[in-house]
Residue, then its C-alpha position, 0 to 999 in steps of 0.5 A: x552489504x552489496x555483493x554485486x558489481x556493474x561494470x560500465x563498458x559500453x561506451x565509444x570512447x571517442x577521447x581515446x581514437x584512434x586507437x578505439x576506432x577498431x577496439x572498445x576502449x575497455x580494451x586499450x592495453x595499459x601496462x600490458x593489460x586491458x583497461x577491464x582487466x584492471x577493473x576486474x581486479x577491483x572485483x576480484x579483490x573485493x570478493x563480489x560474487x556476481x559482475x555485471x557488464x554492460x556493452x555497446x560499441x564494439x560488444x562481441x570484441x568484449x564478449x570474446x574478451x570475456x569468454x572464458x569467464x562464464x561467472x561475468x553477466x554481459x548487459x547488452x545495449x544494441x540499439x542505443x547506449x543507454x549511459x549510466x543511469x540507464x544502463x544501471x536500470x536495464x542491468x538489474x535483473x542480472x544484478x538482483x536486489x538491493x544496493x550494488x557497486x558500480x565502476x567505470x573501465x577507463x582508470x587504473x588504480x596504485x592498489x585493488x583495494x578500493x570497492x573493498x574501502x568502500x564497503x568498509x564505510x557503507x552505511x544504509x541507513x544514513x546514505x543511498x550513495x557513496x561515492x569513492x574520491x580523490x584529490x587533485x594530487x593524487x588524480x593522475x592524467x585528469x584535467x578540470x576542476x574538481x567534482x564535489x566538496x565533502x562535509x565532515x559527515x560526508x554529505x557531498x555538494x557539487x563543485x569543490x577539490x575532491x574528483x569522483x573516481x568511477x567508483x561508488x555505492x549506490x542503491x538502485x531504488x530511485x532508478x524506477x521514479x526516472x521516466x527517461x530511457x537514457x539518462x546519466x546516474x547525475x540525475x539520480x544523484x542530484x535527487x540523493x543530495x536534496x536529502x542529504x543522502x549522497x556521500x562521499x569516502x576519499x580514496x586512500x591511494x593514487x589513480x589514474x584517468x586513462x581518458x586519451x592515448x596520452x593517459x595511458x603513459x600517465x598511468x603506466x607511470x603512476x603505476x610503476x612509481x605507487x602500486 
C-alpha cells in the first residue's frame, strides 16, 4: 500500500491575487489556518510516514512555514515550475519506490478522511490511477462543468458530472516514457485510460475549491455548517 505523500505547492496562484502577490497560495489563511495546514491534516490522519513538498513561487515563505517540521521533504523547483507531472517525477527520490498519493493545497475538506477512503479502495492490480471525485453538489466554490464519468467498475472517461478533488493514487512508473520537462499529470492520465486503468472513488463528504479570495468564504462556510 502507498506510504507516501506529495504535496503540490509550487504554484503562483494567480486566481487568488492579490493576496498571493506577497504570499504563496499555499498560505492564505482559510478559517484561520493555511490552506497546506488543511492538507496536512489529510497526511496526518491517513498516517503516512513520508510527505513531500514541492515549491516554486514564494519557496523560502513555506520552507519557513515548514521549519519546524523536519519529517516534511521540500521538493524545490527554482528555475521553473515543472507542474504536476513534473513535479511528481523530480520528487521521486525523496518519495521512493512504488504507488504514492498525491494532493493539491488549494481545497479544504468537511473531514480529514479522505486519502484514508482512498486507500481502502486501491487495487493495483486492476488500476494505476485512483482518483478521489466529487458531485456538483457537493463541490463548493467550483465553477465549470464537471471532469469524468465513472463506469460502474470504476474506470473513468473524461467529461461527465463527477470533479477530481485534487486527490489521487497514482503509480509513478509511467512518468519515465514522458520525454517532456514540464508537463501536467493529464498527459499521463489519458496514457492509464486507454487501457482501462484510470479510476475513480466518490468522496464521501463535502469540499471545497478555494481557487480565489472569494472561495475562501465559500469554504469557511462549508466548513462551519459540514465538518
Amino acid at each position: 500500500m502507498p506510504d507516501a505523500v506529495m504535496l503540490f505547492a509550487a504554484g503562483r496562484g494567480t486566481r487568488m491575487a492579490p493576496l498571493t502577490d506577497h504570499m504563496p497560495k499555499p498560505l492564505v489563511r482559510v478559517a484561520g489556518r493555511p490552506l497546506l495546514d488543511h492538507a496536512l491534516d489529510l497526511v496526518a490522519a491517513a498516517n503516512l510516514p513520508r510527505c513531500v513538498v514541492n515549491t516554486h513561487y514564494r519557496a523560502a515563505q513555506i520552507a519557513a512555514h515548514l521549519s519546524t517540521r523536519p519529517e516534511i521533504r521540500i521538493s524545490p523547483e527554482p528555475e521553473e515550475r515543472l507542474e504536476t507531472g513534473g513535479g511528481l517525477r523530480a520528487a521521486l527520490p525523496l518519495l521512493g519506490p512504488g504507488p504514492v498519493f498525491t494532493l493539491n493545497s488549494d481545497a479544504v475538506w468537511s473531514d480529514p478522511g479522505a486519502l484514508s477512503q482512498l486507500r481502502a479502495a486501491w487495487d493495483p492490480a486492476r488500476m494505476d490511477a485512483l482518483l478521489l471525485l466529487i458531485p456538483t453538489e457537493r463541490a463548493h466554490g467550483h465553477a465549470g462543468a464537471g471532469d469524468f464519468t465513472c463506469a460502474h467498475d470504476g474506470r473513468l472517461t473524461r467529461g461527465g458530472p463527477l470533479t477530481y478533488t485534487g486527490a489521487q493514487i497514482i503509480a509513478p512508473d509511467g512518468l519515465a516514457e514522458i520525454p517532456d520537462r514540464v508537463f501536467s499529470l493529464n498527459t499521463l492520465w489519458d496514457r492509464m485510460a486507454m487501457q482501462g486503468r484510470l479510476c475513480g472513488l466518490v468522496y464521501l463528504g463535502h469540499w471545497a475549491d478555494v481557487g480565489t479570495p472569494e472561495g475562501i468564504a465559500i469554504a469557511e462556510t462549508m466548513l462551519a455548517t459540514h465538518r
